[in-house]
Backbone atoms as SQL, in Angstrom:
CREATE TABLE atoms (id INTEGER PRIMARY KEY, chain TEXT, resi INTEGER, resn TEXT, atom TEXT, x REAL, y REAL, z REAL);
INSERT INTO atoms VALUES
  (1, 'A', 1, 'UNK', 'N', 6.963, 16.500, 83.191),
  (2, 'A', 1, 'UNK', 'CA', 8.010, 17.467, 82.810),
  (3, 'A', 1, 'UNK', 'C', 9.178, 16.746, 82.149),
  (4, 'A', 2, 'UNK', 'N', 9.824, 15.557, 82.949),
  (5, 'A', 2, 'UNK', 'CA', 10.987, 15.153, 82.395),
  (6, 'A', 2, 'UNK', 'C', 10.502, 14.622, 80.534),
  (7, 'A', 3, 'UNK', 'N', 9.283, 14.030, 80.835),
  (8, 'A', 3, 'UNK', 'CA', 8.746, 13.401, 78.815),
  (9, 'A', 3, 'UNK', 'C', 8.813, 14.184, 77.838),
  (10, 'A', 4, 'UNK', 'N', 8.825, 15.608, 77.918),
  (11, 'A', 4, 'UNK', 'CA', 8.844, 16.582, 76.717),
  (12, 'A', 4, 'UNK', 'C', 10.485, 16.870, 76.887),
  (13, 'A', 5, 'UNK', 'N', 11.828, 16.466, 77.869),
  (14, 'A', 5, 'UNK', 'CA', 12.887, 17.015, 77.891),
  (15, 'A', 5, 'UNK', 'C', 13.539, 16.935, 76.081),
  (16, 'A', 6, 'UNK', 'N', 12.849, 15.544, 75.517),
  (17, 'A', 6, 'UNK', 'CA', 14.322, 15.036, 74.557),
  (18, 'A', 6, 'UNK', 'C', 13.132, 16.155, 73.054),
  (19, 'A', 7, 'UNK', 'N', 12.446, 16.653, 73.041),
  (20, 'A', 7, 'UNK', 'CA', 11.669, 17.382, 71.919),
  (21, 'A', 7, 'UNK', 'C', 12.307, 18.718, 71.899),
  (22, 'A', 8, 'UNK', 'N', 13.147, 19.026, 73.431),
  (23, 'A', 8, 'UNK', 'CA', 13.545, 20.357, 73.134),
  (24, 'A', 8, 'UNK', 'C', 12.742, 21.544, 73.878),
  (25, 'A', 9, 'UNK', 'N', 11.559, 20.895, 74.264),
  (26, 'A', 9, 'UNK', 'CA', 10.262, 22.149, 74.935),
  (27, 'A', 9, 'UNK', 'C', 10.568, 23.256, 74.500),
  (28, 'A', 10, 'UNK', 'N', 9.720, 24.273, 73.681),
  (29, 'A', 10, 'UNK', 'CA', 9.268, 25.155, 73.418),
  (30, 'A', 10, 'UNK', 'C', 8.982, 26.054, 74.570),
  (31, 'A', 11, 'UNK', 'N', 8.363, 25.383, 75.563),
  (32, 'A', 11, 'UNK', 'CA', 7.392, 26.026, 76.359),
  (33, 'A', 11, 'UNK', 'C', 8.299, 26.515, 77.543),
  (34, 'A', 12, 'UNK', 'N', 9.808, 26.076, 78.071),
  (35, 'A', 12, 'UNK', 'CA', 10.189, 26.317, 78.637),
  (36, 'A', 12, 'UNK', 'C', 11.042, 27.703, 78.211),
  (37, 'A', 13, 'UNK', 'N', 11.443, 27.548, 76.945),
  (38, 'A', 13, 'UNK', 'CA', 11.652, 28.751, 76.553),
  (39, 'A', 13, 'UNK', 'C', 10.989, 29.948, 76.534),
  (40, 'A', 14, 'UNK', 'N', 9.327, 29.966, 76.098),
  (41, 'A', 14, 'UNK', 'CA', 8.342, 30.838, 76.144),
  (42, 'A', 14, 'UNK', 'C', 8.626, 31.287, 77.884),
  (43, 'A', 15, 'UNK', 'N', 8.340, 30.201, 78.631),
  (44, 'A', 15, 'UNK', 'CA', 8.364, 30.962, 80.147),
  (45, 'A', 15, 'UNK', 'C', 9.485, 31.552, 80.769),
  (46, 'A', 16, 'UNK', 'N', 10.406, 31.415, 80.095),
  (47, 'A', 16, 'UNK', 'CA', 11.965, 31.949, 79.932),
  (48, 'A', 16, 'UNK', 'C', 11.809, 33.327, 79.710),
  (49, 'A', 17, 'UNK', 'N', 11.532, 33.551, 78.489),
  (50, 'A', 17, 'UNK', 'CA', 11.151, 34.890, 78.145),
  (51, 'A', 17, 'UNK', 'C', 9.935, 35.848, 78.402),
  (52, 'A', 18, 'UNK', 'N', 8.988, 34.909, 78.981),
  (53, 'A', 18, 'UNK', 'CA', 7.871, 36.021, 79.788),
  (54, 'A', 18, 'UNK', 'C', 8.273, 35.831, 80.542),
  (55, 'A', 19, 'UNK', 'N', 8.860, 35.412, 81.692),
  (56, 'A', 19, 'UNK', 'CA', 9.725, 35.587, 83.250),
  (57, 'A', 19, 'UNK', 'C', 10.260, 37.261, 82.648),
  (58, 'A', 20, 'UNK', 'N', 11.892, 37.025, 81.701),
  (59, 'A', 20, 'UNK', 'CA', 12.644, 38.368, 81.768),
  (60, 'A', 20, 'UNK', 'C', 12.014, 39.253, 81.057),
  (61, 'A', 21, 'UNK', 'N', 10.810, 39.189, 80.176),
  (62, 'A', 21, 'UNK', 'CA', 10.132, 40.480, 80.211),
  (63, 'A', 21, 'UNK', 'C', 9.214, 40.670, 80.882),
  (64, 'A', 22, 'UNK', 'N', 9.121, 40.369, 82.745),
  (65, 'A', 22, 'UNK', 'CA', 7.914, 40.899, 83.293),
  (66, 'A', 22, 'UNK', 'C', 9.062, 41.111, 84.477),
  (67, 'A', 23, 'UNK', 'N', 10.218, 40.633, 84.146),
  (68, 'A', 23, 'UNK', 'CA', 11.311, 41.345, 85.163),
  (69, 'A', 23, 'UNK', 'C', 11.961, 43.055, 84.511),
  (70, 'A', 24, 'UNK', 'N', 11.877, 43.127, 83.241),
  (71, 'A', 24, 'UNK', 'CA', 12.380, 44.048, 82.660),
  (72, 'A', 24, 'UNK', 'C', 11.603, 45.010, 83.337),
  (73, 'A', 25, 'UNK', 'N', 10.251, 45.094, 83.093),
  (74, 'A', 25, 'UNK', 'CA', 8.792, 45.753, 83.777),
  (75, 'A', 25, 'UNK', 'C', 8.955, 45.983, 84.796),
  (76, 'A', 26, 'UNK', 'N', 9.345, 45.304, 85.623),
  (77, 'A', 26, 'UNK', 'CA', 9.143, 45.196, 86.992),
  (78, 'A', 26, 'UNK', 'C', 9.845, 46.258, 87.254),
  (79, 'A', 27, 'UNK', 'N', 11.095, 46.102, 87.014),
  (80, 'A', 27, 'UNK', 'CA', 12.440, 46.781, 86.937),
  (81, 'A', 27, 'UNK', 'C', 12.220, 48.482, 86.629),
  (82, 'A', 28, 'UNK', 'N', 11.680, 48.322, 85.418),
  (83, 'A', 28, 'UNK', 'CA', 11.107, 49.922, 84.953),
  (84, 'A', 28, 'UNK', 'C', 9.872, 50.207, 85.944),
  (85, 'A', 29, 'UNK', 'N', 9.388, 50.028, 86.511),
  (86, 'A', 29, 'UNK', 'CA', 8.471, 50.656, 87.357),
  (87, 'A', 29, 'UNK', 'C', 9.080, 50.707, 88.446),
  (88, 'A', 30, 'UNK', 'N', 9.871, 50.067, 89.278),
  (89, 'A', 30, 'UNK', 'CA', 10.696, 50.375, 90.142),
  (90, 'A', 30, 'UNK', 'C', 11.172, 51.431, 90.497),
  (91, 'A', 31, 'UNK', 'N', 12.293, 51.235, 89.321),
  (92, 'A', 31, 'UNK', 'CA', 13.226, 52.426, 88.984),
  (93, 'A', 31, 'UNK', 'C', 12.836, 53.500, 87.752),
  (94, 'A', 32, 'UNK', 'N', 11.795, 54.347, 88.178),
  (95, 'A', 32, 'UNK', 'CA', 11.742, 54.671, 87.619),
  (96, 'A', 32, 'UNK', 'C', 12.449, 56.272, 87.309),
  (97, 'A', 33, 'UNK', 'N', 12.834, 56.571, 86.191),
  (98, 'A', 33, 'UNK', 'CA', 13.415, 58.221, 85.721),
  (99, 'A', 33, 'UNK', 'C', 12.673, 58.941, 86.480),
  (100, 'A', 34, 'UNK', 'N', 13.614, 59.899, 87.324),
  (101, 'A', 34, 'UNK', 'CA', 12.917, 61.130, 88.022),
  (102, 'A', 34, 'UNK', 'C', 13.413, 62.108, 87.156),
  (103, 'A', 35, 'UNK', 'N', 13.147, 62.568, 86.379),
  (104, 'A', 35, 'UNK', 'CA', 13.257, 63.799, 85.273),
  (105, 'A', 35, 'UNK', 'C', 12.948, 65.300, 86.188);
């Protein structure tokens, strides 16, 4: 983990953003609109 720090990782970003869009999800099924 620390050998890819000085390239910037890509990949930590990617899991960055599938983390908060499977929290967004999460979130909407939760709570979901009672209409």
């Amino acid at each position: 983990m620390v050998g890819g720090v000085n390239v910037g990782t890509p990949e930590i970003m990617i899991i960055m953003l599938a983390l908060f869009v499977v929290f967004l999800v999460v979130r909407n099924i939760i709570y979901q609109p009672k209409e």
